[in-house]
C-alpha positions as CSV (number, residue, x, y, z in Angstrom):
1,X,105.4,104.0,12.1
2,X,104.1,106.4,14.8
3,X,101.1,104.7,15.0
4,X,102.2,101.3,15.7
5,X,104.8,103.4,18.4
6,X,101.6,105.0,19.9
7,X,99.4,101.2,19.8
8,X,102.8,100.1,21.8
9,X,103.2,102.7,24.2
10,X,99.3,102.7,24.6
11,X,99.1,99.0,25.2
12,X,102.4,99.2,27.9
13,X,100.2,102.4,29.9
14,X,97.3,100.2,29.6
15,X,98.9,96.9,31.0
16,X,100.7,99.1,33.5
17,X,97.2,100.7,34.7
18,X,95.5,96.6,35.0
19,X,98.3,95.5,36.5
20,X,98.4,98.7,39.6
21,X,94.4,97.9,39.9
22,X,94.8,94.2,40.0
23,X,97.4,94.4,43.1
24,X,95.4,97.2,44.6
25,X,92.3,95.0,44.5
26,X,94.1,92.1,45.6
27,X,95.9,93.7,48.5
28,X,92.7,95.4,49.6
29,X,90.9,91.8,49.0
30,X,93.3,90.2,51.5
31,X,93.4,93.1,54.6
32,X,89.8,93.2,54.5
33,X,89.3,89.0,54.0
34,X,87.8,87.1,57.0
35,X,89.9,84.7,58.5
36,X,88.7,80.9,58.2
37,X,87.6,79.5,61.2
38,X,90.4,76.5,62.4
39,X,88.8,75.3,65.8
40,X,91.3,72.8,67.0
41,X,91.8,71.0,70.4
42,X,95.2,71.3,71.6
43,X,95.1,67.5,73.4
44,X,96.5,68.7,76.4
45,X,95.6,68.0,79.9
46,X,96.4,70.1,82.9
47,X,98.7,69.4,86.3
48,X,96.5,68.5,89.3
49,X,97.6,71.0,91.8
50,X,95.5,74.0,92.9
51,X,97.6,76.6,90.7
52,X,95.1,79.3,88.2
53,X,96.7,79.5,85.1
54,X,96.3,82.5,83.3
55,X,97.3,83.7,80.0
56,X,96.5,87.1,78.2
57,X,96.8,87.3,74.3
58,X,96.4,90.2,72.2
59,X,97.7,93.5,71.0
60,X,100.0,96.1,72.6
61,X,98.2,96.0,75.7
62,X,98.8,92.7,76.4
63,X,102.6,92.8,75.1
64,X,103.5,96.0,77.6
65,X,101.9,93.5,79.8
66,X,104.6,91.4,79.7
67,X,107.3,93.6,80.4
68,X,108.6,95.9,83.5
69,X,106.8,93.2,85.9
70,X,103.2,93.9,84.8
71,X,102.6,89.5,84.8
72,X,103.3,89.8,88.4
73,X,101.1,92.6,89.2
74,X,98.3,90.2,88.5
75,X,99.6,87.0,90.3
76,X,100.2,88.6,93.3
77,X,96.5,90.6,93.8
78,X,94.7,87.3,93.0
79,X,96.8,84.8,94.7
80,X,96.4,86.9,97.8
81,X,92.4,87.1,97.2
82,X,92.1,83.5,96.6
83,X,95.1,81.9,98.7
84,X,96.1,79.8,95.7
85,X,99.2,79.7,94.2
86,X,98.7,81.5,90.2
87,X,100.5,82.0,86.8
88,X,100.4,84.7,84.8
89,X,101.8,85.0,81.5
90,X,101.2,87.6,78.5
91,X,102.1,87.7,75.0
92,X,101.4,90.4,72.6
93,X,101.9,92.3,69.2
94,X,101.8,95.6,68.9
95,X,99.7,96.8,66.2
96,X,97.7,93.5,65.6
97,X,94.2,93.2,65.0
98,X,92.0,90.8,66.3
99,X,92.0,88.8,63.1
100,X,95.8,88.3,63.5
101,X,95.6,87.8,67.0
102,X,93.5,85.1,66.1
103,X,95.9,83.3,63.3
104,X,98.4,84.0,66.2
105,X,96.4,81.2,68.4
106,X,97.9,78.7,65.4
107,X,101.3,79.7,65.2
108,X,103.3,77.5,67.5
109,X,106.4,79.0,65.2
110,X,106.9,82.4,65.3
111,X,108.0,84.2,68.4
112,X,104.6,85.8,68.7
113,X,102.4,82.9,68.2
114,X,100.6,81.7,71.3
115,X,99.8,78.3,70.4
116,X,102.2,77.1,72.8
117,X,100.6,79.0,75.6
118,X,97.5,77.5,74.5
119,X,98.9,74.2,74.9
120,X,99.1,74.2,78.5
121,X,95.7,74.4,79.0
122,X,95.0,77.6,81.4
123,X,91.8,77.7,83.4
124,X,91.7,81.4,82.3
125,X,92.4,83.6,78.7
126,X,92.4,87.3,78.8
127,X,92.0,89.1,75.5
128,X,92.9,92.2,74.6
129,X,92.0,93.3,71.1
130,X,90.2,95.9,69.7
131,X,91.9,99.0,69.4
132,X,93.8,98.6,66.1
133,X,90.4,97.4,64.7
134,X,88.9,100.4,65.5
135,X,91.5,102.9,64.4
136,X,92.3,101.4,61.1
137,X,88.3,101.2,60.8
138,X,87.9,97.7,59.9
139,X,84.2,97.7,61.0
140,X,82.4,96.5,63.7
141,X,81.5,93.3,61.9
142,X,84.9,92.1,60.6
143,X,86.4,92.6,64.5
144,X,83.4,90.8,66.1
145,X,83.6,87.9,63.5
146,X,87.1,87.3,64.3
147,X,86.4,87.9,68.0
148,X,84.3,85.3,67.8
149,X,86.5,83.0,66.6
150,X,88.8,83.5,69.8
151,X,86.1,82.9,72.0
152,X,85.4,79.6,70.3
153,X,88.8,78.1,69.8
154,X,89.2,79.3,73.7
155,X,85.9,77.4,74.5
156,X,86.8,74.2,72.7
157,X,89.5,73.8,74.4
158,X,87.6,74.9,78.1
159,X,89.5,77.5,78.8
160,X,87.7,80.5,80.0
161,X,87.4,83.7,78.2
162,X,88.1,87.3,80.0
163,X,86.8,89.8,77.2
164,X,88.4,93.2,78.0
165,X,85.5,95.7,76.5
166,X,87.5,97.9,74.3
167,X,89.3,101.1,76.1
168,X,88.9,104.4,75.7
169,X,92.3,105.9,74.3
170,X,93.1,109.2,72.6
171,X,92.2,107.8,69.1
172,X,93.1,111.2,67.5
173,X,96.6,111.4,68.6
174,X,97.2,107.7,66.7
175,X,95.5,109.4,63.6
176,X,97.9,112.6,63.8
177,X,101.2,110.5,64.2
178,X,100.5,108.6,61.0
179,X,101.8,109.1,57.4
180,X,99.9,110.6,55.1
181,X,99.1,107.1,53.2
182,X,98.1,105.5,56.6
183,X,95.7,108.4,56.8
184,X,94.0,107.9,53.6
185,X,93.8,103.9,54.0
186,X,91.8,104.8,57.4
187,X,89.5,107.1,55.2
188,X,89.0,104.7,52.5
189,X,88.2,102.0,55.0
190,X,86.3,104.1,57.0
191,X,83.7,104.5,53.4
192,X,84.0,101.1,52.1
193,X,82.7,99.7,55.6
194,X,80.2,102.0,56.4
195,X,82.0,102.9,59.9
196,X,82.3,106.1,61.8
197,X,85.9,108.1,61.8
198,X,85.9,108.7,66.0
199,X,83.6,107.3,67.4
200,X,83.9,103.4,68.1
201,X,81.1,102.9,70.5
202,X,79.3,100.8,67.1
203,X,82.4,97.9,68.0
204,X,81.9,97.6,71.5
205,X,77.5,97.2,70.7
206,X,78.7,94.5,67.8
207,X,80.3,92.2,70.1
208,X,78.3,92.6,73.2
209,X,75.2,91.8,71.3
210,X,77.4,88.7,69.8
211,X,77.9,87.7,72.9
212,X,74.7,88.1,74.4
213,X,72.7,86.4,70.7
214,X,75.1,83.4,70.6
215,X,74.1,82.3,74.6
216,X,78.0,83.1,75.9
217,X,77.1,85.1,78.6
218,X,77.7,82.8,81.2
219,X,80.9,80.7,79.3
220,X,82.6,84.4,79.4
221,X,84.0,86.9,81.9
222,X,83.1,90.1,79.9
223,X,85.0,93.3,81.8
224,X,83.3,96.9,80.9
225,X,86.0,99.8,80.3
226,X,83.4,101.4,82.7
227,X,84.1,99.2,86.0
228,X,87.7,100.0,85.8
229,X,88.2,103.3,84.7
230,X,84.7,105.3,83.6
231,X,87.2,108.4,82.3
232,X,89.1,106.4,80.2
233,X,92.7,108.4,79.2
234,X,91.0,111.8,80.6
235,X,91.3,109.8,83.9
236,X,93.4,112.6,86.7
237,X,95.2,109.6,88.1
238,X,97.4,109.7,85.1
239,X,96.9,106.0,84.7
240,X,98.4,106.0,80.7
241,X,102.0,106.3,79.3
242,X,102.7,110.1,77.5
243,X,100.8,108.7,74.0
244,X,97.4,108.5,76.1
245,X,97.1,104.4,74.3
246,X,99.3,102.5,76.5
247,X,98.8,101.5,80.3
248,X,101.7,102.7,82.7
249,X,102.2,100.3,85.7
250,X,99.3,102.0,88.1
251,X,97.2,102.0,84.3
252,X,98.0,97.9,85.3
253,X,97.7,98.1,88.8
254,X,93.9,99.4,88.2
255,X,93.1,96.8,85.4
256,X,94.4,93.9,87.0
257,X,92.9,94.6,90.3
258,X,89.6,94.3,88.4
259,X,90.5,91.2,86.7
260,X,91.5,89.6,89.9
261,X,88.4,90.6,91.5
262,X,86.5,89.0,88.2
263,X,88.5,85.5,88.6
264,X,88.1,85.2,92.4
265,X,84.1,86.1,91.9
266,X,83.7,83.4,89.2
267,X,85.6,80.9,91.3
268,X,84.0,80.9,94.3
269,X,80.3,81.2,92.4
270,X,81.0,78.4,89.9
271,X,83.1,76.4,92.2
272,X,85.8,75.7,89.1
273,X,87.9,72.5,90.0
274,X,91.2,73.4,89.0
275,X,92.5,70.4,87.7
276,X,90.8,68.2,84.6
């Protein structure tokens, strides 16, 4: 009798033990999994009038971007550079990486999906995405894989892609704020894909040599963290809300003075006709 109540109670711990491993592989299976690549065209054909259309997609930077005014920072510094009437608007979500980002581009049904955006055709996409990538130490080749696929989807469909090169924020104080599970995900990630804990500078080489190998250099507007602002979160103008990760509105101000100046270059060099 006890040894058919220890067979049971051995046979319950060991279909309790295959079935923790099964979900553990299968959860770390999907976070890790590559996203498949859905290139669509959005059959959509733009207003002839003289207005730039710009949209930004992304993660937190480009949700904060939409809020307190930010959109109109933008319009206004490049309408008055170019004399042309622009839109500007940004969606975001906070925490996504750039391989939901990219599923976002799809979603025409969830209040963060940008499909809709898309729709409309804007002569100009900025993306920002990178950062949660980078913290949660996906690795450089997961994020430029799935960076890739925004670039192409935004191609397809001519619109132009602004790549923001990934900022310099105070990575550390993310780490600290964390739980303690959160923590140990990052170091387990940060093993099983062979990436460093702080520094991210691997990323930013991945995708500008992605760039540079697949011919895109001159299909994209890439923006170096260095042309805006060298000293990243150190910077003395205090350009970064109190966690040292998010723009404040002069943070903006800085950015979007150097995106303006990007769109009015490219322009007037490639003479872009406004309407298709």
């Amino acid at each position: 009798m006890k040894n058919s109540t220890t067979k049971r109670l051995s046979f319950i711990i060991l279909v309790c033990i295959t079935s923790v491993v099964i979900y553990i592989t299968n959860t770390l299976h999907h976070y890790y999994s590559f996203a498949e690549e859905n290139t669509i065209s959005y059959h959509s054909h733009r207003q002839s009038n003289d207005t730039v259309k710009i949209i930004m997609i992304g993660d937190s930077w480009a949700a904060y971007h939409n809020q307190a005014g930010n959109d109109t920072i933008l319009k206004n510094i490049l309408g008055k550079a170019i004399n042309k009437p622009v839109d500007v608007i940004a969606s975001g979500m906070i925490g996504a990486k750039t391989k939901t980002i990219y599923k976002l581009m799809f979603d025409s049904i969830s209040n963060r999906g940008t499909k809709k955006m898309l729709q409309k055709t804007p002569h100009y996409c900025i993306i920002s995405a990178g950062i949660n990538d980078a913290v949660a130490k996906m690795g450089p080749s997961n994020y430029t894989y799935h960076y890739d696929l925004i670039v192409k989807q935004l191609l397809t469909n001519n619109i132009i892609p602004i790549i923001i090169d990934m900022p310099d924020v105070d990575y550390k104080s993310v780490y600290q704020r964390e739980t303690f599970f959160a923590k140990t995900r990052h170091r387990i990630s940060c093993f099983l894909n062979n990436t460093d804990m702080w520094s991210f500078d691997k990323y930013r080489e991945s995708l500008q040599n992605d760039i540079t190998n697949k011919g895109n250099n001159k299909k994209v507007i890439f923006i170096n963290a260095q042309d805006w602002n060298p000293k990243g979160f150190k910077d003395p103008r205090k350009l970064y809300q109190q966690d040292h990760i998010h723009l404040n509105q002069e943070g903006y101000h800085l950015l979007d003075s150097c995106i303006a100046a990007y769109i009015a270059r490219d322009l007037t060099n490639h003479g872009y006709q406004l309407s298709h």
